[in-house]
N, C-alpha and C positions, 0 to 999 in steps of 0.2 A: 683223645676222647675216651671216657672212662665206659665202659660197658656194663658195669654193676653200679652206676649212677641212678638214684631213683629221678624219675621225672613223672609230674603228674600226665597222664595222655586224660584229657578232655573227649571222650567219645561219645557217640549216639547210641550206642550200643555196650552193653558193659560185657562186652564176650570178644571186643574190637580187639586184645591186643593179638599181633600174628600172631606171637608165641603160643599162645595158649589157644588159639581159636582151632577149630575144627578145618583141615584143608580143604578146599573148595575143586570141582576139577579142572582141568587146565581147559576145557572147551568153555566152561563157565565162566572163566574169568576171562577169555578172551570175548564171550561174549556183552561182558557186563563191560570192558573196556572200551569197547564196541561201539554197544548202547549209548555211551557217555560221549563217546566223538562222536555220534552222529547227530546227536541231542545239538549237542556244540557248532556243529556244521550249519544246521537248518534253522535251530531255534535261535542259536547265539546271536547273531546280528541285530534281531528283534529285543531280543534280552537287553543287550548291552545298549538301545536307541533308550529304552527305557531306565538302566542303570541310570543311563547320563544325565537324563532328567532328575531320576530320584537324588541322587549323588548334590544335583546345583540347586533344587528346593529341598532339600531336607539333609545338611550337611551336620556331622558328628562333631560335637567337639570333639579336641585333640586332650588326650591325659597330661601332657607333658605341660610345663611354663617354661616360656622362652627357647632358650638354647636345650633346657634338659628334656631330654629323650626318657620318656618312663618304663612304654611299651612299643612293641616292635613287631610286627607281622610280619611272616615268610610263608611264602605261596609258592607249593611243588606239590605237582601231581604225581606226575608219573617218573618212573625207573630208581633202583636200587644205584644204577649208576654214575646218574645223573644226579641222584642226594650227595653220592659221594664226592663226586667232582665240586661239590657246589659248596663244601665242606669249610674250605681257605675262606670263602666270600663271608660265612657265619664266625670265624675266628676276626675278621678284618672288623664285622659291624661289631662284635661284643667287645675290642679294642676301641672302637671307634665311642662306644655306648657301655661302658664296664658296668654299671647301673642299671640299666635297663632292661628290662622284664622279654624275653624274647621267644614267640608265640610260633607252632608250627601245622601251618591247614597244610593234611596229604591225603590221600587216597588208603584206606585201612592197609591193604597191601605192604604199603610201603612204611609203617606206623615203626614197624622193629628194628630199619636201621636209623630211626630219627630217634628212637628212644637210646640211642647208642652215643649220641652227640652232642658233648658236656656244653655247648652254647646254648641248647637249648634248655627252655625252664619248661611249656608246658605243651602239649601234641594236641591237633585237633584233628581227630581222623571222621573222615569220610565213609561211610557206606553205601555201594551203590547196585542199583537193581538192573532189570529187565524191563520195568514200566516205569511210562511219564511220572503216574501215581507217587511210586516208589520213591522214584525219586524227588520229586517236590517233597511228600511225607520228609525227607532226609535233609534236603538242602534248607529249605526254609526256616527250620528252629534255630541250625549253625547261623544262618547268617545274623538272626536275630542276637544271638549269642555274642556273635560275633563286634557286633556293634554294639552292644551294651557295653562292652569291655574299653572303649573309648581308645584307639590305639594312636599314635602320634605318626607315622611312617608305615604303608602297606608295600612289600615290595614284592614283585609279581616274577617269580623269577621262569612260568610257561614263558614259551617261546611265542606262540599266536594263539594259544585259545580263549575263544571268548567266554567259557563259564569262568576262569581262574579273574578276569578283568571284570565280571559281573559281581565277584566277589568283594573285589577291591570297590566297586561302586556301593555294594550294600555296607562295608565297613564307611563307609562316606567319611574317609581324612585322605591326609597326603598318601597320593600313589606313585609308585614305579615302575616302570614295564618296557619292555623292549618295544621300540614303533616298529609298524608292519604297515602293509598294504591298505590296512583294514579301518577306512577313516572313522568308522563309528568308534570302534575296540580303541585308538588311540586319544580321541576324545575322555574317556574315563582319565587317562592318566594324566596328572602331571607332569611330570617327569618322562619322557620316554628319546632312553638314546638307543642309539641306532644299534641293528645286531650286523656284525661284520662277521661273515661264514667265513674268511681267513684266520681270523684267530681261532684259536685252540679254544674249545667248552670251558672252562678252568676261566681264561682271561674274561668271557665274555660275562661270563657270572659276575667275576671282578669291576668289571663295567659298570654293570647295573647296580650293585652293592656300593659303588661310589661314585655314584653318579650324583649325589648329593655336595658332595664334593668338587667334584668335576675332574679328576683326574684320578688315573692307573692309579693303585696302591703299589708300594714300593715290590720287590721281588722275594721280600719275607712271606709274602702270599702265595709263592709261584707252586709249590711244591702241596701234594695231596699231604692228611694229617691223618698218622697211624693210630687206630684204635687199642686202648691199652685194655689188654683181658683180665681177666680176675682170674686168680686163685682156681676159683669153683667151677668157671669155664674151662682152663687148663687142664683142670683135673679130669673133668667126664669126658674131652674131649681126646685126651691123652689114656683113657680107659675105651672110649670106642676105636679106638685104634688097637688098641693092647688086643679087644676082643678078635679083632682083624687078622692079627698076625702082626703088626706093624709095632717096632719099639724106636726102630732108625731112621733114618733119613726117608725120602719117598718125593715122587714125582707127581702134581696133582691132576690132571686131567680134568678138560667139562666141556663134555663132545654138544651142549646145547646152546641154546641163543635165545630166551626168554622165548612164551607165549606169542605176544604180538607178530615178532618177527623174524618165521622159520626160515626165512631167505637166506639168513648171514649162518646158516648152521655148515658146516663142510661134511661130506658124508659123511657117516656111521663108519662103513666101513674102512676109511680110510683112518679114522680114529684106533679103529681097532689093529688094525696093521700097525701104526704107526706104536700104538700102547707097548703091543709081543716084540717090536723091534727095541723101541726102550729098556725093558724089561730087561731081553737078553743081552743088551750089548753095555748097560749101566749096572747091571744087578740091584738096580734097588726098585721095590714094589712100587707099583704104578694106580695109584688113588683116584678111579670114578667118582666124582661129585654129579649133585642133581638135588632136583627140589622132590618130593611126594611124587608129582603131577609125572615127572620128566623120568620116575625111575626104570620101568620096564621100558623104554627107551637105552639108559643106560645098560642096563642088564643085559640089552640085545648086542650092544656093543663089547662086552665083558666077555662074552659066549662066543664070540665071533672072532677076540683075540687070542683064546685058546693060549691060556697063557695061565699056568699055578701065581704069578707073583700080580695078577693084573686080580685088581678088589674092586668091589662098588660099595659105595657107600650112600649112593644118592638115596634118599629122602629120609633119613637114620638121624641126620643132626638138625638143629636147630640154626635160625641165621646167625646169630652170637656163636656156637661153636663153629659154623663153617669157616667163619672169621679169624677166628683159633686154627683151625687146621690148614687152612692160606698162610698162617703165620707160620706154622713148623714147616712147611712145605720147601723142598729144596729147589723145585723148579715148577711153576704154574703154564700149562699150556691148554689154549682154547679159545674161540671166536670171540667176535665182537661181544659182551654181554658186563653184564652186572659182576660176577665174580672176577672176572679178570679186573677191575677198577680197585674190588676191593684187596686184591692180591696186590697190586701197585701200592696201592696205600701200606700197606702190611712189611714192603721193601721187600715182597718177592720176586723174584726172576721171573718175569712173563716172556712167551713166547705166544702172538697172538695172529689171528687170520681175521682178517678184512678183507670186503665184498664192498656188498651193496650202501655198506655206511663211509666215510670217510676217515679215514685213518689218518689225516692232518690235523681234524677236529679233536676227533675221542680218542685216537691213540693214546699209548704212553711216550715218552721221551726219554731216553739218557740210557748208556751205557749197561744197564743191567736188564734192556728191554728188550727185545726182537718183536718187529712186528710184520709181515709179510701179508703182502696186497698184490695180484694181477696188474698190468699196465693199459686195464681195458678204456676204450672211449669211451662207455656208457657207465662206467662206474665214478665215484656213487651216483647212486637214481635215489636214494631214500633222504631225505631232508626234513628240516623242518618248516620247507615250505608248499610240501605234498602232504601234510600230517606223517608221516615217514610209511607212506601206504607203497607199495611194494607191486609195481604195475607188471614186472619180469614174470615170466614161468619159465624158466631156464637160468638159474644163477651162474651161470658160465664164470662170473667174477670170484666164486670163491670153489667151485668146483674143478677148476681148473688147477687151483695150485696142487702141487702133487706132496707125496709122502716124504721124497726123499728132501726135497726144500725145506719141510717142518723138519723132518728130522737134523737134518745136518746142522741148522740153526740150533736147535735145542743143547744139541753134544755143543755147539762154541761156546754157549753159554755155560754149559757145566762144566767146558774146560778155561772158563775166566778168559775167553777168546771172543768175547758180545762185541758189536759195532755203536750197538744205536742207533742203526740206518735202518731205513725201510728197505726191505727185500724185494723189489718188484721182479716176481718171477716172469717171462715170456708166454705166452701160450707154447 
């Protein structure tokens, strides 16, 4: 996937793209994500009774004739990680449809890693508020938009929420979507095969991506697909390091876990311990990442490892150069989150902690991975069939694992001694 690809992004706002947009703060956007699942929760079912109807009296034509596929809708909301993962399922349909014009509704947030992904032609980003108002003002023109565009195939690739499937009803062609519990939300789609929580995120996207089909895509799908940097990224991103101290090798660190869900973060302090043990016992500098929101968080951890070779960088780059500095990175360690996916992709050495998410699912796989999880009964508690709402106040599942687990795992991996197994440490 080319990174310096122009792609048109289709927005409501011409201030939408991340990059260039002004940071928002992290309480605001967990409450504007908030707003949107609750909106989802209470309104959805009424929405979507309504979809069904508009959807079966006022059906869209399809752009395409016959067998040709023209245009192609993809529906994702939420996570930096979950685009990535979902990454293989958009290489499999642009094989599938090499023609085909391939459309991407997201959430503005998440606009910067869709613009990174040479399948796609054109972004339809989202902005979303604190009031109904707001929100109606925003969604309503999209959909209309949305449906003038005549698309042949909507595939819905949320998990169960009912705005992503009200969507799919206002574009009114064929849809696709995961079935759930939810008999109105499955009504919209045609298509809808089953989500099986055994298989890995990766396969289950696979699923629904050919589900048209009706079978697995072969195992040339199975692997995430690295983003290739430009020139101009390499450059500034290899100059914010310079400016650092940093010209060699380095170990990345990202002692956070997105907004939504502070559960799977492991302390602070134990990040920090773990950074000055790094530090001296590898000699190579130890790289804090973070977004704007997340950096005097970081910083607290920086301070705390009392350490000359241990740096912050969080909120200093852009998502494209963090991307770049995943890539130079000689070993990635840190929780469940968005940058650990894209460090995978990147064919960095992850070393990652799970809790309260499932490390079967989202893990990573294969020998150049460590990934360490508790062997608790209540873990995971977060799913996608609770909206991944987080009922614990005591994460015992990732605060339990200790320093010297992460560390000793990290040193096999830099000594080319990785298993690939999951660590389950004991309490």
């Amino acid at each position: 996937m080319k990174l310096d690809s122009k792609i048109k992004n289709d927005s409501l706002e011409s201030d939408c793209h991340v990059r260039n947009a002004r940071a928002k703060s992290s309480k605001s956007k967990r409450m504007n994500t908030r707003f949107l699942q609750n909106i989802d929760h209470y309104l959805g079912p009424i929405a979507c009774f309504a979809g069904r109807l508009f959807k079966k009296y006022f059906p869209c034509l399809e752009s395409g004739e016959g067998q040709f596929v023209k245009r192609i809708l993809i529906i994702k909301f939420w996570g930096i990680g979950s685009i990535t993962q979902l990454c293989p399922s958009l290489r499999y349909l642009r094989d599938q449809h090499p023609k085909a014009e391939i459309h991407f509704l997201t959430l503005t947030p998440q606009a910067a890693i869709v613009e990174c992904i040479e399948e796609v032609n054109v972004i339809h980003s989202l902005s979303i508020g604190n009031s109904i108002a707001r929100f109606l003002v925003s969604i309503l023109p999209l959909m209309k938009r949305l449906r003038d565009l005549h698309f042949d195939t909507v595939y819905d690739f949320e998990f169960f929420a009912n705005f992503s499937a009200l969507c799919c009803a206002a574009v009114g062609v064929r849809s696709i979507g995961f079935k759930s519990l939810r008999a109105w939300r499955n009504a919209i789609y045609d298509v809808t095969p089953s989500l099986d929580v055994s298989l890995h995120i990766r396969q289950q996207f696979l699923k629904l991506a050919s589900a048209r089909e009706g079978q697995l895509p072969a195992s040339a799908y199975s692997e995430l697909i690295p983003f290739t940097i430009s020139g101009e990224v390499k450059k500034s991103t290899a100059a914010l390091l310079a400016k650092a101290g940093i010209n060699g090798p380095f170990i990345a660190v990202n002692p956070n876990a997105g907004d939504l869900f502070l559960g799977r973060r492991w302390p602070a302090a134990r990040f920090s311990r773990l950074s000055r043990q790094l530090a001296e016992e590898t000699n190579l500098p130890i790289v804090l990442i973070g977004s704007r929101e997340e950096r005097e968080y970081v910083l607290q951890v920086k301070e705390e490892a009392r350490h000359m070779s241990v740096f912050s960088l969080a909120g200093q780059m852009s998502l494209i150069e963090l991307i770049a500095l995943l890539s130079k990175a000689h070993l990635y360690v840190g929780n469940d989150s968005g940058p650990l996916h894209l460090a995978v992709a990147q064919g960095t050495k992850t070393v990652s902690l799970f809790g309260p998410e499932s490390c079967n699912v989202y893990g990573p796989c294969s020998a150049r991975h460590e990934v360490i999880t508790l062997n608790l009964w209540c873990s995971p508690c977060i799913n996608v069939y609770n909206s991944k709402r987080m009922a614990c106040h005591d994460n015992a599942c990732i605060k339990g694992i200790s320093v010297d687990c992460v560390h000793e795992r990290c040193l096999k991996l830099l000594d080319g001694c990785g298993t690939g197994q999951v660590a389950k440490e004991k309490e």
